[in-house]
Each structure stands twice: as structure tokens, then as C-alpha cells.
PyMOL Python script that loads the backbone (N, CA, C, O; Angstrom):
from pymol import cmd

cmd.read_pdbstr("""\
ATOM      1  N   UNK A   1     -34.869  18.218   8.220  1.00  0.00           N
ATOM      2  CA  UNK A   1     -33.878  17.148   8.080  1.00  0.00           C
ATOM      3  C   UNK A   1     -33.387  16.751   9.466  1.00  0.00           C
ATOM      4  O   UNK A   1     -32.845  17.677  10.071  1.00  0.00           O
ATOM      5  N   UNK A   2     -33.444  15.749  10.017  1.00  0.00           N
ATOM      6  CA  UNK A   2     -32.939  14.836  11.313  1.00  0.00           C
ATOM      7  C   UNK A   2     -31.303  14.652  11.076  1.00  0.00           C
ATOM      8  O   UNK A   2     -30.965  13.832  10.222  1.00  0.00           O
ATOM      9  N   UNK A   3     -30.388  15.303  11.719  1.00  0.00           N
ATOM     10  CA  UNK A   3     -29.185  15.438  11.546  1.00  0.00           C
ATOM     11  C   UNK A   3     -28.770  14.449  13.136  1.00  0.00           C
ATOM     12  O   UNK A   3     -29.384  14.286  14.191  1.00  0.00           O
ATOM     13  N   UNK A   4     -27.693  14.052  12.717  1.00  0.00           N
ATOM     14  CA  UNK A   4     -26.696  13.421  13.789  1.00  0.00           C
ATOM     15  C   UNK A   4     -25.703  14.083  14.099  1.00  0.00           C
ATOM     16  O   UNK A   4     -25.138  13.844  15.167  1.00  0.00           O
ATOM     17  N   UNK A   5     -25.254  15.053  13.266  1.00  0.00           N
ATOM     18  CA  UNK A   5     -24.322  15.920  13.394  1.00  0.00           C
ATOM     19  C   UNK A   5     -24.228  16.763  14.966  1.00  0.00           C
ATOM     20  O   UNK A   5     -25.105  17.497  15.420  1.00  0.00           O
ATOM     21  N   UNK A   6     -23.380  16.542  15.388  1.00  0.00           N
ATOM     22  CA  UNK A   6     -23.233  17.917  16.712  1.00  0.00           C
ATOM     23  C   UNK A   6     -21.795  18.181  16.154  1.00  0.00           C
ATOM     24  O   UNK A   6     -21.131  17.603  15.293  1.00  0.00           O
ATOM     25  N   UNK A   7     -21.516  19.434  17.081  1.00  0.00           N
ATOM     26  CA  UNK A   7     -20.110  20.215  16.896  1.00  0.00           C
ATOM     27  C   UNK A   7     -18.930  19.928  17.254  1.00  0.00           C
ATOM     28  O   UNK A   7     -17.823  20.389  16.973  1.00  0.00           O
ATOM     29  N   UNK A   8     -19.530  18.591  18.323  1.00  0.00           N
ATOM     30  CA  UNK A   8     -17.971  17.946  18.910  1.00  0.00           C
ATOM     31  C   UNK A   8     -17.910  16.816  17.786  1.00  0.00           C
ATOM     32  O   UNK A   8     -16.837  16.214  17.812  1.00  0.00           O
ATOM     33  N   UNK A   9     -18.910  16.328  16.685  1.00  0.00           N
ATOM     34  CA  UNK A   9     -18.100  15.667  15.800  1.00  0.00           C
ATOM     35  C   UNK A   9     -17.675  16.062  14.708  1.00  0.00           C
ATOM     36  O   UNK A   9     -16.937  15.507  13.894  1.00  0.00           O
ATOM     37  N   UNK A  10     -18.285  17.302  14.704  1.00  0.00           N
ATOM     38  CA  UNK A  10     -17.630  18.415  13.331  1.00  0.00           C
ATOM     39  C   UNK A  10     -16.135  18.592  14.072  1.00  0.00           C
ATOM     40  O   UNK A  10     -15.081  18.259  13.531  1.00  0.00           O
ATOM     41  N   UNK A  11     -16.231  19.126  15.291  1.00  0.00           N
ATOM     42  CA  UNK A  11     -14.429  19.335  15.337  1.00  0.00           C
ATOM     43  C   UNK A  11     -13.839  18.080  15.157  1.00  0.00           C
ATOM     44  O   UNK A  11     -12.779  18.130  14.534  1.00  0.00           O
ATOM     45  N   UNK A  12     -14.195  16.996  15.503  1.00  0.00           N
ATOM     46  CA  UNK A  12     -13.210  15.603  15.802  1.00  0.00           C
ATOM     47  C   UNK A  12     -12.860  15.422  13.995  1.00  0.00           C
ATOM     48  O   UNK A  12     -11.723  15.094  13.655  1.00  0.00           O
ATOM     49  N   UNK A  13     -13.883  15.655  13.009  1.00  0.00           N
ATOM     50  CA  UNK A  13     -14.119  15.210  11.622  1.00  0.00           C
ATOM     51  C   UNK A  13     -12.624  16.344  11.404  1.00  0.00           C
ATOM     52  O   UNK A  13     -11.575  15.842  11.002  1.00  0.00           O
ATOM     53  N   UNK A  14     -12.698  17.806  11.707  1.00  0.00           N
ATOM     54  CA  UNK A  14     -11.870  18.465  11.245  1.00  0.00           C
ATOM     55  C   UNK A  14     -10.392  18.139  11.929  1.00  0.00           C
ATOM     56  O   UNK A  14      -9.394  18.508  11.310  1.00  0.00           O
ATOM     57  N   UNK A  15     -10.281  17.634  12.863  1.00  0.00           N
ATOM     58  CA  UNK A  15      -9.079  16.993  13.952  1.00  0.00           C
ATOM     59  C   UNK A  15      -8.282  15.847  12.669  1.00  0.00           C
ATOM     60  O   UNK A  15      -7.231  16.041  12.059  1.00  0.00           O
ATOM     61  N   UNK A  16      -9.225  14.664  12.578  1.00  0.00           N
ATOM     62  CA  UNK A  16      -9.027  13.403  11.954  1.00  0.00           C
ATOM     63  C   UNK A  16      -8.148  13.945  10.216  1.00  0.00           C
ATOM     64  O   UNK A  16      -7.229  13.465   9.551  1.00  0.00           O
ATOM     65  N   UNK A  17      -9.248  15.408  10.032  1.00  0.00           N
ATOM     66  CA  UNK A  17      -8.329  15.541   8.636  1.00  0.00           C
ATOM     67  C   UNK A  17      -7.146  16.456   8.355  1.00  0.00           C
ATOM     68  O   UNK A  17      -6.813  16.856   7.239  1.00  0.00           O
ATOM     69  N   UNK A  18      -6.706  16.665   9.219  1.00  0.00           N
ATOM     70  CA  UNK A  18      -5.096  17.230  10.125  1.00  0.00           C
ATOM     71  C   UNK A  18      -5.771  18.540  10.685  1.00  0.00           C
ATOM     72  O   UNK A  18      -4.821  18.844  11.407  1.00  0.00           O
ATOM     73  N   UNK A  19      -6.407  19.241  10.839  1.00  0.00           N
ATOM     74  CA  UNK A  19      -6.706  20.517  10.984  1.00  0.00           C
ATOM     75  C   UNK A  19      -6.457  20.802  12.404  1.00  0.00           C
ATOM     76  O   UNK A  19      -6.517  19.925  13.266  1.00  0.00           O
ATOM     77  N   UNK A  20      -6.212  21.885  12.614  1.00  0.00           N
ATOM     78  CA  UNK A  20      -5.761  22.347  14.388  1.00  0.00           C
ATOM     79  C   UNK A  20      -6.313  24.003  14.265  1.00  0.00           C
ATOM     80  O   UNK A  20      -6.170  24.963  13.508  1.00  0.00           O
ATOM     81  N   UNK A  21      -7.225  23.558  15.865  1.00  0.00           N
ATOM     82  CA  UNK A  21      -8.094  24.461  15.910  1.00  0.00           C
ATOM     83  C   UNK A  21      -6.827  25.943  16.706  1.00  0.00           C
ATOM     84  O   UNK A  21      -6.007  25.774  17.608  1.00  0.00           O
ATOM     85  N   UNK A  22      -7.093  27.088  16.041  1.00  0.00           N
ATOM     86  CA  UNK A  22      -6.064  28.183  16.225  1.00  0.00           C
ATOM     87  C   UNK A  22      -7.208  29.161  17.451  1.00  0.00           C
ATOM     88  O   UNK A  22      -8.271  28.790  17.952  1.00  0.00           O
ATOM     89  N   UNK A  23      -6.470  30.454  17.621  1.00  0.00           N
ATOM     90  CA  UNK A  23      -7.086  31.000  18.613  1.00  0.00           C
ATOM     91  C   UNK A  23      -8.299  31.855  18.193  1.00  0.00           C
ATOM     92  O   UNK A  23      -8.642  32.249  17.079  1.00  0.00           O
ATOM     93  N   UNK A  24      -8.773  32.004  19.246  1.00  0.00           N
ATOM     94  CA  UNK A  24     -10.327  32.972  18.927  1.00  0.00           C
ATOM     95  C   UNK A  24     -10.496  34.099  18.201  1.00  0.00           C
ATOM     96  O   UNK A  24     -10.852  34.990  18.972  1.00  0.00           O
ATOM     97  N   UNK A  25     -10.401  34.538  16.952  1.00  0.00           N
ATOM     98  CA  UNK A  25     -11.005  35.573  16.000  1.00  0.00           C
ATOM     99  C   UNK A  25     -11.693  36.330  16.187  1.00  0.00           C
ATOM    100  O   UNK A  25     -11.593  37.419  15.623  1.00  0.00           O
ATOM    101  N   UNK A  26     -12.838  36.001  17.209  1.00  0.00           N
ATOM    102  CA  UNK A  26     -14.080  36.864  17.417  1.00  0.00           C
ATOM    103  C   UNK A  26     -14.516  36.283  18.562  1.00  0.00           C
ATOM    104  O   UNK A  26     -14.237  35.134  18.904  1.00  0.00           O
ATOM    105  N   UNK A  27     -15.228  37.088  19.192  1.00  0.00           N
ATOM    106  CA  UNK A  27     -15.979  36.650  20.296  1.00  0.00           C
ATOM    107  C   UNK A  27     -16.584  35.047  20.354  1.00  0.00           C
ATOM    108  O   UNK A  27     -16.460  34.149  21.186  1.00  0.00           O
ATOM    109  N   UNK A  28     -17.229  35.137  19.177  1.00  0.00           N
ATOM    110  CA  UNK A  28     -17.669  33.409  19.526  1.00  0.00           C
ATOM    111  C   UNK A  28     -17.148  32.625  17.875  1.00  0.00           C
ATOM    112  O   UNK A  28     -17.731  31.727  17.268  1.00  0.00           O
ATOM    113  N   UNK A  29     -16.001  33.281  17.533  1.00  0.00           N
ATOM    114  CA  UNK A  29     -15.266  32.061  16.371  1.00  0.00           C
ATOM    115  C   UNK A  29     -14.214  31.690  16.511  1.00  0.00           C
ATOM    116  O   UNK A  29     -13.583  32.417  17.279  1.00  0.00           O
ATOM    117  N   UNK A  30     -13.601  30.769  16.085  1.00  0.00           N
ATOM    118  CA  UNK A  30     -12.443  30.208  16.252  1.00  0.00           C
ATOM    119  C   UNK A  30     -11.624  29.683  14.444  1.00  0.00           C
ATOM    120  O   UNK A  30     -12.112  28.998  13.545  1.00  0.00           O
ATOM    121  N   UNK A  31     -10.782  30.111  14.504  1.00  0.00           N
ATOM    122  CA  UNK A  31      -9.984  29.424  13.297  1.00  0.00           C
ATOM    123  C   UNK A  31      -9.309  28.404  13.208  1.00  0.00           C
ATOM    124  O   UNK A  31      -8.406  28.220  14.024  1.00  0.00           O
ATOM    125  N   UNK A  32      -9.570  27.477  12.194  1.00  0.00           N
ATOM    126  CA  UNK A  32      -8.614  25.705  12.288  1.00  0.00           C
ATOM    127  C   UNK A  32      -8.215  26.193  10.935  1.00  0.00           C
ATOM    128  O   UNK A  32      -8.804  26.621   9.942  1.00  0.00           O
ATOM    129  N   UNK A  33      -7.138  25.990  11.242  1.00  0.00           N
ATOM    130  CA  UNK A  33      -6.079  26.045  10.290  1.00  0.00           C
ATOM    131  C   UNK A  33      -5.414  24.179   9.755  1.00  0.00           C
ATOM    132  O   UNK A  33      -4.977  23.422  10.621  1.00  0.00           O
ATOM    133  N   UNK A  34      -5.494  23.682   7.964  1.00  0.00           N
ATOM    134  CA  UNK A  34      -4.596  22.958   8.021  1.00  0.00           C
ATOM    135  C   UNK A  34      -3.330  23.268   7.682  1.00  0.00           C
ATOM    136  O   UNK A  34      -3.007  24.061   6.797  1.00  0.00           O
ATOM    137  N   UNK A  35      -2.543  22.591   8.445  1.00  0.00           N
ATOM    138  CA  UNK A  35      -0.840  23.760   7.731  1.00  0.00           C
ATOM    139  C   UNK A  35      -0.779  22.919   6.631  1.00  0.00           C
ATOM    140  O   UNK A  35      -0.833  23.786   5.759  1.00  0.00           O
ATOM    141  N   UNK A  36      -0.702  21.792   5.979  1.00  0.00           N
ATOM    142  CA  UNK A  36      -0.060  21.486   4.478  1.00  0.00           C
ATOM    143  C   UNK A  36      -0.613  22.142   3.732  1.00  0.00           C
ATOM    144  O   UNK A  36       0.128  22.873   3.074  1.00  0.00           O
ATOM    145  N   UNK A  37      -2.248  22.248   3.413  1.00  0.00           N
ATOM    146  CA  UNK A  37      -2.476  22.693   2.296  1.00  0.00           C
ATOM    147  C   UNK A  37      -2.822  24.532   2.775  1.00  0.00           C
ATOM    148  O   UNK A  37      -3.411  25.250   1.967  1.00  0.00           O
ATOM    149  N   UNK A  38      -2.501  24.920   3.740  1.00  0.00           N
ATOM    150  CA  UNK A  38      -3.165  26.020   3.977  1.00  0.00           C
ATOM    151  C   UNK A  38      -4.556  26.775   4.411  1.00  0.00           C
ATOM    152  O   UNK A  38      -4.861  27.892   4.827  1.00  0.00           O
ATOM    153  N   UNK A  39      -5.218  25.582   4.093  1.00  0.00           N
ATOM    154  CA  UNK A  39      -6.722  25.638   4.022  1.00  0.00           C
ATOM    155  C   UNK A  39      -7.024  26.421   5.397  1.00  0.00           C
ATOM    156  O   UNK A  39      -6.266  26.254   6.352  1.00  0.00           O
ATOM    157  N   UNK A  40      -8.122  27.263   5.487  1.00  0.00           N
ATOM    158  CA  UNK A  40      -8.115  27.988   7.074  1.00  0.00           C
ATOM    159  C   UNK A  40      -9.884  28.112   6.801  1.00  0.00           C
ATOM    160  O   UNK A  40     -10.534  28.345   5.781  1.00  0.00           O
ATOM    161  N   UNK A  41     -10.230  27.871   8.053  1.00  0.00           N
ATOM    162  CA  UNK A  41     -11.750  28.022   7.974  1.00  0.00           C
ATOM    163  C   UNK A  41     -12.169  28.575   9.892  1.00  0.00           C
ATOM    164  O   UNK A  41     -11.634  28.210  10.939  1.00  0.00           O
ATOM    165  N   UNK A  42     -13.247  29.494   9.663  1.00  0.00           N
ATOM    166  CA  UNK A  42     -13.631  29.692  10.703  1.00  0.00           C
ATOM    167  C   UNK A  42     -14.873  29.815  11.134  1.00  0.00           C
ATOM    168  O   UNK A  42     -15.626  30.423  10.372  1.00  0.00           O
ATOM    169  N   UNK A  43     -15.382  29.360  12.281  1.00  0.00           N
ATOM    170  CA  UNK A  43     -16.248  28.331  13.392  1.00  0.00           C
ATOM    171  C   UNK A  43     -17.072  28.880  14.162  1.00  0.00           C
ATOM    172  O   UNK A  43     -16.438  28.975  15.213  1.00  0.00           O
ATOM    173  N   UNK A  44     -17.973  29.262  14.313  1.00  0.00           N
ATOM    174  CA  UNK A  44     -18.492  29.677  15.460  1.00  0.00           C
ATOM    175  C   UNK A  44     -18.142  28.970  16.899  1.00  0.00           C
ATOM    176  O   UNK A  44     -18.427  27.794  16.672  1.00  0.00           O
ATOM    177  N   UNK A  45     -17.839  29.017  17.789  1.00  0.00           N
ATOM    178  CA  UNK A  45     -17.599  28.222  19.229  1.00  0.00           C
ATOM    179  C   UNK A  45     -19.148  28.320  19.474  1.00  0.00           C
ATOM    180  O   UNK A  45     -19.674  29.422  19.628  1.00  0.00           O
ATOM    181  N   UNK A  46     -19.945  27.031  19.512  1.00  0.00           N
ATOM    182  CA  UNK A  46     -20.955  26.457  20.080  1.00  0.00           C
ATOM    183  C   UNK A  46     -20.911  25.720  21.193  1.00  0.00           C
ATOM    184  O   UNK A  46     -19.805  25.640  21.727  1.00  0.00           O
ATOM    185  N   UNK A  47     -22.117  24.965  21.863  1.00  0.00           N
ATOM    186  CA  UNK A  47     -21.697  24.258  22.518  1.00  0.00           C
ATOM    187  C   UNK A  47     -21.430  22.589  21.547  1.00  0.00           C
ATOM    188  O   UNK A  47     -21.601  22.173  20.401  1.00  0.00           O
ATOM    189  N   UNK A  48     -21.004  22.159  22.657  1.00  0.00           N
ATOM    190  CA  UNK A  48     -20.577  20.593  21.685  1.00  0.00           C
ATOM    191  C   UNK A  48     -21.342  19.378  21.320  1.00  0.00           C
ATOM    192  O   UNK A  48     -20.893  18.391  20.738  1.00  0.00           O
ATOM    193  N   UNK A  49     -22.629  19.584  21.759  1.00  0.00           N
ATOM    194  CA  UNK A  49     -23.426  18.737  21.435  1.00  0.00           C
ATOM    195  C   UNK A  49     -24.860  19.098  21.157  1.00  0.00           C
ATOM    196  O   UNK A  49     -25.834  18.402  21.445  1.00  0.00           O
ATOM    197  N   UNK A  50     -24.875  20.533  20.429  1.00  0.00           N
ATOM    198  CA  UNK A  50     -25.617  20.705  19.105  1.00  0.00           C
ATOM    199  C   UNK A  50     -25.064  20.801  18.459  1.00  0.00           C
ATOM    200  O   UNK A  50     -23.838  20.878  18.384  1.00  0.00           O
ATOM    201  N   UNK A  51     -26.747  20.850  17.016  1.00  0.00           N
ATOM    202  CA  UNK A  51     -25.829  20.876  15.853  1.00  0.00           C
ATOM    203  C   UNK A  51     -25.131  22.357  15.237  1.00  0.00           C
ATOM    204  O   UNK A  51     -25.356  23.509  15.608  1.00  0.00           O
ATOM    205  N   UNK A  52     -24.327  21.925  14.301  1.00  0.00           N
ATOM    206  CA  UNK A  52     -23.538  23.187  13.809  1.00  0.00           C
ATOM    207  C   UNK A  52     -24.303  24.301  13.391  1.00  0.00           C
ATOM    208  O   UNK A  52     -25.497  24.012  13.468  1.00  0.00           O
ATOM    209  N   UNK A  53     -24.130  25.375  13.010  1.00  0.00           N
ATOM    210  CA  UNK A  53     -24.982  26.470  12.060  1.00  0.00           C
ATOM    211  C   UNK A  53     -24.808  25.833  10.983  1.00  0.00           C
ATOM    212  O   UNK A  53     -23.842  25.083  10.842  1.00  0.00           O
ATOM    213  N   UNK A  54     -26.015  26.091   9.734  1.00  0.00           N
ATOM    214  CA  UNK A  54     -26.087  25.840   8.580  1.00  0.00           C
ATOM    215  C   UNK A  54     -24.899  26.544   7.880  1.00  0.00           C
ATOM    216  O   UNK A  54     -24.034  25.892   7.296  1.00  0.00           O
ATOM    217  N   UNK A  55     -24.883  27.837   7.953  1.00  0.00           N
ATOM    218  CA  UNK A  55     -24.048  28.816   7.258  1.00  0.00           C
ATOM    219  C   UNK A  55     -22.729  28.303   7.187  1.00  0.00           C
ATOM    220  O   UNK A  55     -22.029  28.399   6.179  1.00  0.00           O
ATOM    221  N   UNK A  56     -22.311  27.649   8.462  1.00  0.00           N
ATOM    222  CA  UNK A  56     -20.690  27.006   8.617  1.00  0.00           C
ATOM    223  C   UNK A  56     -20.711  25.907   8.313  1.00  0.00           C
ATOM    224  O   UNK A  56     -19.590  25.421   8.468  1.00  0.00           O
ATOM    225  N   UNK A  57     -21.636  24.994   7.827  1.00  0.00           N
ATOM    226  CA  UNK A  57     -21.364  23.682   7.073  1.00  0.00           C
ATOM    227  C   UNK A  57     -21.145  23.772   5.676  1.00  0.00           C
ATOM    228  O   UNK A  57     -20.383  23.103   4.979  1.00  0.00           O
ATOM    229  N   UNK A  58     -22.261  25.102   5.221  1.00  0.00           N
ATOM    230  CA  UNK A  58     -21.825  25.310   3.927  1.00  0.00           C
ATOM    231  C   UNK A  58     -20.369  25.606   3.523  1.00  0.00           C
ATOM    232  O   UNK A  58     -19.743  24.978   2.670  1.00  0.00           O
ATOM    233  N   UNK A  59     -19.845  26.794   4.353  1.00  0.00           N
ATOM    234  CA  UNK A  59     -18.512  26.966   4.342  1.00  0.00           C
ATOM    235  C   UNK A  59     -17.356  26.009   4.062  1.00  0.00           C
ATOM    236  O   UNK A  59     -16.414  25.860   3.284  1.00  0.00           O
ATOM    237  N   UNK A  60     -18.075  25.306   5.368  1.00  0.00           N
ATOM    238  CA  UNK A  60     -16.469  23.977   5.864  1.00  0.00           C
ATOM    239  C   UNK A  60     -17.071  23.191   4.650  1.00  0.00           C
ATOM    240  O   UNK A  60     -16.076  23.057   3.938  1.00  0.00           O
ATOM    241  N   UNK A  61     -18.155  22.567   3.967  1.00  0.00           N
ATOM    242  CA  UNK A  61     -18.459  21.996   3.024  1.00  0.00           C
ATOM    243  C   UNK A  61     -17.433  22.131   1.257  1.00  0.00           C
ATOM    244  O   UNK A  61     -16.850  21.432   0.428  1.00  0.00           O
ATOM    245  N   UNK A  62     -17.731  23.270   1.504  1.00  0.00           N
ATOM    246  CA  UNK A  62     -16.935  24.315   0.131  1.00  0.00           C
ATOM    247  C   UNK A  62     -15.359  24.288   0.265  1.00  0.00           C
ATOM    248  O   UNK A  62     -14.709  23.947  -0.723  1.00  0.00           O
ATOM    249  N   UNK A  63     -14.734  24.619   1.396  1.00  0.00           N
ATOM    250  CA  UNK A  63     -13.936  24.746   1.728  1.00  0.00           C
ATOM    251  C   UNK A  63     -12.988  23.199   1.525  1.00  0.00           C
ATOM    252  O   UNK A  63     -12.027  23.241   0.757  1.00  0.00           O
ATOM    253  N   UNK A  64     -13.209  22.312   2.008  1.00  0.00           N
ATOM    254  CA  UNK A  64     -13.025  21.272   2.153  1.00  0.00           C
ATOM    255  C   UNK A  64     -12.534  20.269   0.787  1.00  0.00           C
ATOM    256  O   UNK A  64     -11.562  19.565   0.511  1.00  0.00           O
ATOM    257  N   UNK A  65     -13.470  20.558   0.317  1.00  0.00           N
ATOM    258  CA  UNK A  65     -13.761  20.095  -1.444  1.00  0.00           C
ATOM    259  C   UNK A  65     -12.720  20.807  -2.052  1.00  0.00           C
ATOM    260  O   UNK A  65     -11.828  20.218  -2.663  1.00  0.00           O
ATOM    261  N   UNK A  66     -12.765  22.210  -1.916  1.00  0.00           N
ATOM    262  CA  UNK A  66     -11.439  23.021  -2.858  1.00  0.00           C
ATOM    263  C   UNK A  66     -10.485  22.671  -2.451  1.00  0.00           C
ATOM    264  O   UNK A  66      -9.756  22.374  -3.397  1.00  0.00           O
ATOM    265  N   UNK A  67      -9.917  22.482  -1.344  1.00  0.00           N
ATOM    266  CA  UNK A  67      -8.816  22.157  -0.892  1.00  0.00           C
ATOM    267  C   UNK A  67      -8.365  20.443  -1.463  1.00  0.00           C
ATOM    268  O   UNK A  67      -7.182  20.211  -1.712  1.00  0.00           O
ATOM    269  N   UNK A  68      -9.180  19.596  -1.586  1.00  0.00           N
ATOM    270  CA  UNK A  68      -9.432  18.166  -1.216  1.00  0.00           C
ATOM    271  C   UNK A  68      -8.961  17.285  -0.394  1.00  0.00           C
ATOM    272  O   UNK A  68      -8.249  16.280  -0.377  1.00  0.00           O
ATOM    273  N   UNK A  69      -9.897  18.322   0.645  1.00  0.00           N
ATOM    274  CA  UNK A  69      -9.445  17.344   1.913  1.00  0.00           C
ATOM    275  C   UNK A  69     -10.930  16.202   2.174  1.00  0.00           C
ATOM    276  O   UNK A  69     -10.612  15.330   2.982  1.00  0.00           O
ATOM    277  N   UNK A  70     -12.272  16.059   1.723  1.00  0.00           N
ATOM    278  CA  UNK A  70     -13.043  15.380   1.482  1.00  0.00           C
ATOM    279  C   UNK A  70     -14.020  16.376   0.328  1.00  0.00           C
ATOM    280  O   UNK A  70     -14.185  17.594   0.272  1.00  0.00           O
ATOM    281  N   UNK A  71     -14.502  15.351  -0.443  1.00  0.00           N
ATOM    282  CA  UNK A  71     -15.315  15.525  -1.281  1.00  0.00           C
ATOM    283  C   UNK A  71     -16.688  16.119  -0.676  1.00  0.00           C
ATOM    284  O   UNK A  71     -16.957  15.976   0.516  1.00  0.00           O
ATOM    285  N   UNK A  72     -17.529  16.788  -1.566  1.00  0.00           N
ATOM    286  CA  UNK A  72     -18.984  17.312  -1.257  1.00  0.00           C
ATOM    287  C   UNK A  72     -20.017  16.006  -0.895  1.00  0.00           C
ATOM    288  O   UNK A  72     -20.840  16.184   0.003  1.00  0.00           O
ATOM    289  N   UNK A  73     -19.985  15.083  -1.389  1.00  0.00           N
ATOM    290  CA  UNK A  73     -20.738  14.138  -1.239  1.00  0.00           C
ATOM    291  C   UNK A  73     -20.522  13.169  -0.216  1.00  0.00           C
ATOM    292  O   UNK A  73     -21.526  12.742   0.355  1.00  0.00           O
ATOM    293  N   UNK A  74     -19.402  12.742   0.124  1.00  0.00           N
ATOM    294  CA  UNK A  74     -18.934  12.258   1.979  1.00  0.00           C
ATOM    295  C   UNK A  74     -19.237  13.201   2.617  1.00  0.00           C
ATOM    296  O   UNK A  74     -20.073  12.901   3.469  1.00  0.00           O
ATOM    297  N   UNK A  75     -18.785  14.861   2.625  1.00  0.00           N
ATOM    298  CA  UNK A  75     -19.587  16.034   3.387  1.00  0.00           C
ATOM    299  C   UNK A  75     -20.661  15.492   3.824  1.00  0.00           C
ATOM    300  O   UNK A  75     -20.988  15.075   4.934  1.00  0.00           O
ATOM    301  N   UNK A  76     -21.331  15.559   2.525  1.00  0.00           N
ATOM    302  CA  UNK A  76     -23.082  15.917   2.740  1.00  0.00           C
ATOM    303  C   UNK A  76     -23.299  14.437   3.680  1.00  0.00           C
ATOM    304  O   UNK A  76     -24.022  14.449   4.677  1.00  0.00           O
ATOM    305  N   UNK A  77     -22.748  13.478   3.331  1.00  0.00           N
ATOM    306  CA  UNK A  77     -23.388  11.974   4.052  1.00  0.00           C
ATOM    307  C   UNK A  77     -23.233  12.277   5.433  1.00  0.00           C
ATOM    308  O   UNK A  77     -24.247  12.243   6.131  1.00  0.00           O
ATOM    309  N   UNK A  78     -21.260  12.800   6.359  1.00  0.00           N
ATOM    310  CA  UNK A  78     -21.303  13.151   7.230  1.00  0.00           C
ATOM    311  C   UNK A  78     -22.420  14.180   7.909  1.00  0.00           C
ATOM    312  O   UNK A  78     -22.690  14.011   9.099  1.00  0.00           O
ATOM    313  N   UNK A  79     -22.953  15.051   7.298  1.00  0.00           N
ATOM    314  CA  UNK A  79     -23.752  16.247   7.572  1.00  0.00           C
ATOM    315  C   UNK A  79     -25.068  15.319   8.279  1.00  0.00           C
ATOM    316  O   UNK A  79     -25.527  15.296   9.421  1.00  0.00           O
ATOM    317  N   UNK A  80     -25.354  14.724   7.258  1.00  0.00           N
ATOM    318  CA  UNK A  80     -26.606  14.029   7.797  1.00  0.00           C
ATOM    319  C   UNK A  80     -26.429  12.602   8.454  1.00  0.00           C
ATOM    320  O   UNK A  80     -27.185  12.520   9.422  1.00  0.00           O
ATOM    321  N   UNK A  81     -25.880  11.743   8.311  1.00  0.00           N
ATOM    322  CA  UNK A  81     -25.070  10.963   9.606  1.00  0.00           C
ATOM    323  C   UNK A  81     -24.288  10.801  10.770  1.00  0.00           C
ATOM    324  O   UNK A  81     -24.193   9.985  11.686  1.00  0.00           O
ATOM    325  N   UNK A  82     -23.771  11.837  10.425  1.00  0.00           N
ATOM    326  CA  UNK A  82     -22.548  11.648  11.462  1.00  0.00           C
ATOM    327  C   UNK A  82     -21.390  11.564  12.152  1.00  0.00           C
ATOM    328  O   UNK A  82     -20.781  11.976  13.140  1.00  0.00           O
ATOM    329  N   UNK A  83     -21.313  10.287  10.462  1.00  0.00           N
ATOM    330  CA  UNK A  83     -20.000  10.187  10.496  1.00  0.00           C
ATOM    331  C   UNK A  83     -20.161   9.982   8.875  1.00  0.00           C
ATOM    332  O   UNK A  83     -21.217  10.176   8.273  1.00  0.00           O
ATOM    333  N   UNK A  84     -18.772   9.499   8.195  1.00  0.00           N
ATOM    334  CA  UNK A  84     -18.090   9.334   7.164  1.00  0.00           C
ATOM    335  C   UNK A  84     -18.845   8.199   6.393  1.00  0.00           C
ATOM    336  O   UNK A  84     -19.119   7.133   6.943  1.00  0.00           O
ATOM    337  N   UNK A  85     -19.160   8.469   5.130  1.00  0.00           N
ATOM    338  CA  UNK A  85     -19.382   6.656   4.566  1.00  0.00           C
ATOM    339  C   UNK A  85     -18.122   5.973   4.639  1.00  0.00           C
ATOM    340  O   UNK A  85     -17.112   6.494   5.111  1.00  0.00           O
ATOM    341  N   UNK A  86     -18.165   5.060   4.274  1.00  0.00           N
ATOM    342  CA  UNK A  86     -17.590   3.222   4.631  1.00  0.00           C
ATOM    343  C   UNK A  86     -17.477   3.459   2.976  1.00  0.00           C
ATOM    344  O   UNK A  86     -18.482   3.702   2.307  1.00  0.00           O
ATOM    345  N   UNK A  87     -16.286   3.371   2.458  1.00  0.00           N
ATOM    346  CA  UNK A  87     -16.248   3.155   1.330  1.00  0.00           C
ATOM    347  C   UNK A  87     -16.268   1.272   0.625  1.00  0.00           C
ATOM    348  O   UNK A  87     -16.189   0.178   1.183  1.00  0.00           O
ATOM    349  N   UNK A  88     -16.374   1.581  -0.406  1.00  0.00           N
ATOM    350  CA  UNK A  88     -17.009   0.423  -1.111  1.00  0.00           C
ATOM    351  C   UNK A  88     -15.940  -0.472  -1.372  1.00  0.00           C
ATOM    352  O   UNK A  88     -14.937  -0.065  -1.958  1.00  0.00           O
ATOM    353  N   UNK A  89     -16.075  -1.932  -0.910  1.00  0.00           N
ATOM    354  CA  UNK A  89     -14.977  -2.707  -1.414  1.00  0.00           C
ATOM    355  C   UNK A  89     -14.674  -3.389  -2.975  1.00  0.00           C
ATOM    356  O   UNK A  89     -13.803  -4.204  -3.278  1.00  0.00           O
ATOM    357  N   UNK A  90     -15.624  -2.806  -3.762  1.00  0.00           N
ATOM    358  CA  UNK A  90     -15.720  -2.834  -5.163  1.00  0.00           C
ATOM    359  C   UNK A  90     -14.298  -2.806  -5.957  1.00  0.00           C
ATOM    360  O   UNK A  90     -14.278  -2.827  -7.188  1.00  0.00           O
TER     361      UNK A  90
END
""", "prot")
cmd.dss("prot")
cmd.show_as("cartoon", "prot")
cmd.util.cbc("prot")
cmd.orient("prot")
């Protein structure tokens, strides 16, 4: 699969949906915490312009959805675009 995804737009995606990245957990993870809903997810620290690990999209994927801070299916579009769909003026 040809992804657009890198890690500096996974953080900016998690920035945009209030999330604030907290301090280092582990040698190479980091925790973003959102404070309203609580939601807490944690990151490997990559560099910023590859793409993410699979394992942590699934996560932030899952994560995301339970909380509803975006749905699985904008996920998945971001995952493989980039960015966000353009919702429909329907």
C-alpha cells in the first residue's frame, strides 16, 4: 500500500484533534494525552517524515473511534492519504 502518511502528519492530525503530546514513557515513546475526554495513547518517537509503525495506527485507529474523536473510516482515508476527507456537501 503507497501511504502519504509520515509522523509529522500523524502528530499535527493528533494536535488538530486537541491532543498534547506528554513526556517520554520509554525510551523511544511518548504519550498524547486528550484532557476532555481522557483518551491517552502512546507513540513511538520516530523520525518525522516516515511513515508511522503499523502497530500504532492500529492503536491510534481504535483508540480514536472509542473515544469519538474521528471515526474508523476518515482514519483509514487519512492513513492512506494524508490527510482528512472533505466531507460531502449533500
Amino acid at each position: 500500500m503507497v501511504t502519504h502518511l509520515t509522523n509529522n502528519k500523524l502528530n499535527q492530525l493528533l494536535l488538530d484533534l486537541g491532543f498534547r503530546p506528554g513526556e517520554a514513557i520509554e525510551r523511544n515513546r511518548r504519550a498524547w494525552r486528550h484532557p476532555e475526554s481522557g483518551c491517552e495513547l502512546c507513540l513511538r518517537v520516530n523520525k518525522l517524515e516516515e511513515p508511522p509503525q503499523s502497530a500504532d495506527l492500529v492503536g491510534i485507529r481504535a483508540q480514536l473511534a472509542l473515544h469519538g474523536h474521528l471515526d474508523e473510516e476518515s482514519f483509514d482515508y487519512f492513513a492512506s492519504e494524508g490527510r482528512l476527507p472533505v466531507p460531502s456537501s449533500d
